[in-house]
N, C-alpha and C positions, 0 to 999 in steps of 0.2 A: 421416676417420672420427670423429674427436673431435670437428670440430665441430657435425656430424650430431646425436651423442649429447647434446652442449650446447644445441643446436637442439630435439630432442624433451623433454629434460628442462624446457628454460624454456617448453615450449606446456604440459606439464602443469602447469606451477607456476603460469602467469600465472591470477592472477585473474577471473573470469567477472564481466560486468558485470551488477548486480541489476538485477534489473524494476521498475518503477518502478509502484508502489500508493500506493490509498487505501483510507481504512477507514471506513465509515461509521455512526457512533455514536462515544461518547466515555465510556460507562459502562466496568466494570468490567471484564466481558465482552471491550471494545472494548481494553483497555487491555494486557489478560491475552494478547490475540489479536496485539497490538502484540509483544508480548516477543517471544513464539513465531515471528512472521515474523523478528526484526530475531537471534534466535539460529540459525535457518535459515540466515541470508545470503543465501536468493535475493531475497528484495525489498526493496526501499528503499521503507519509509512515507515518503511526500511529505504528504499530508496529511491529515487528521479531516474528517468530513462532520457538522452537528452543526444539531438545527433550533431550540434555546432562544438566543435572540439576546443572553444576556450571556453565551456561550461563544466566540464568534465571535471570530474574531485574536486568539487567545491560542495561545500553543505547549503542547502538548504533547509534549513530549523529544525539541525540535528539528523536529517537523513542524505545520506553523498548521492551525488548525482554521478552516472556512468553513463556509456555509449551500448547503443544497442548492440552492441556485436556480445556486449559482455551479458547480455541478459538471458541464456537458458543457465549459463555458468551459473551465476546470481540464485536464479529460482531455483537451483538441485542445490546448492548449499546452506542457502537460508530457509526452505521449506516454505516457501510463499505459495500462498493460500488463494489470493486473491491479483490480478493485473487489471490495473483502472485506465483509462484514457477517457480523451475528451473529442479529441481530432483524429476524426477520420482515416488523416495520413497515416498513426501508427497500427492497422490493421496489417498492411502490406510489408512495413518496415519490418516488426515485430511477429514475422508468420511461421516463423522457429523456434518458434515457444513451446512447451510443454505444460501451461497451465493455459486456459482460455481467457481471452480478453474479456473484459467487462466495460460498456460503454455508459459512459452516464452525461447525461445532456442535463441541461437547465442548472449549474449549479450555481448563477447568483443567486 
């Protein structure tokens, strides 16, 4: 019986493994949306999607920022789960993807 209850207790404590995202855009917006995933705990930002080429492989808080041309590459090797934006613009940019974009408004 006790180890039962030892058993049930550690399935609710263990840790759920985050989804694994990216975010597309590196403005403000993009950065605000970052916080807000990363104090959720469901997803792990893995990377920025960003099209001004002196942003490119630079980190931003632990995740590299790439160029859209690199992001269906991206998504088939890192198993992403999840593509967040904010602006509009990357619906059309980002339309050779293989995961669906996810938009999310309001994130002050």
């Amino acid at each position: 019986m006790f180890a039962y209850l030892v058993k049930k207790i550690l399935i609710i404590i263990k840790p759920k493994k985050k989804l694994n995202s990216i975010i597309l855009g590196t403005d403000q917006a993009e950065y605000l949306l970052y916080k807000k995933l990363q104090h959720e705990g469901i997803y792990q930002v893995l990377f920025f999607i960003d099209s001004t080429p002196w942003q490119l492989k630079f980190n931003i808080k632990n995740s590299m920022c790439f160029s859209v041309n690199e992001l269906p590459y991206l998504c088939k090797k890192n198993n992403i789960d999840k593509i967040f934006y904010v602006d509009d613009v990357w619906q059309q940019k980002a339309i050779n993807t293989p995961i669906n974009l996810t938009k999310l408004e309001n994130t002050f």
